[in-house]
N, C-alpha and C positions, 0 to 999 in steps of 0.2 A: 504494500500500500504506500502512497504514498506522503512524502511530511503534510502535504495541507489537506489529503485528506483525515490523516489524522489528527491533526489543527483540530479541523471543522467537527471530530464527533468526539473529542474534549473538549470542545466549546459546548457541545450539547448536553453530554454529562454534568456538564458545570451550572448549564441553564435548570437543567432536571432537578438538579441538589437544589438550585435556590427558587426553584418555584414549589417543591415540598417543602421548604421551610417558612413560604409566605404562602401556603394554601390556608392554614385558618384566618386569617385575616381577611381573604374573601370574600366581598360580598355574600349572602344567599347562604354560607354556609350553616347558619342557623339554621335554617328550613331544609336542610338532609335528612333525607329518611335516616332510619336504622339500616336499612341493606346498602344503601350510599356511604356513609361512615365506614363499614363494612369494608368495602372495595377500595377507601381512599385509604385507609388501614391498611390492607395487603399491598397498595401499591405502595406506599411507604416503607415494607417492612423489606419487598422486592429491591427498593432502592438503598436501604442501607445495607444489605446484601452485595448489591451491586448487577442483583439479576436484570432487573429493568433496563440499565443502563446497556447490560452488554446483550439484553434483548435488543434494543434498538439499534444498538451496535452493528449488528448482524442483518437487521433489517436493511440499514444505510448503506452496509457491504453489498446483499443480496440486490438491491436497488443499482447502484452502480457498476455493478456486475462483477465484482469480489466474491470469493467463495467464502462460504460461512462457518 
């Protein structure tokens, strides 16, 4: 791969991190179901993990035609 595409999905990663950390503070979040909570849960626990991140990962590779 190369350095600016790796650039470009450590910039995403990085986006990723700091929009889970400003998701409660979003509008609307009060009015979440319980099964919504739920899923912003899992996709938090994915990203500190790191699954998320290198799910998209792979997405972005498969997308530009990297193998995954």
């Amino acid at each position: 791969m190369t350095e600016a595409t790796l650039k470009k999905i450590s910039n995403i990663e990085r986006m990723l991190i700091e929009i889970n950390s400003k998701i409660d503070n979003f509008l609307g979040m009060e009015e979440l179901t319980e099964g919504e909570w739920e899923e912003v849960r899992e996709i938090r626990k994915e990203i500190k993990k790191g699954e998320y991140v290198r799910d998209c990962g792979t997405l972005i590779k498969t997308m530009i035609g990297g193998k995954s």
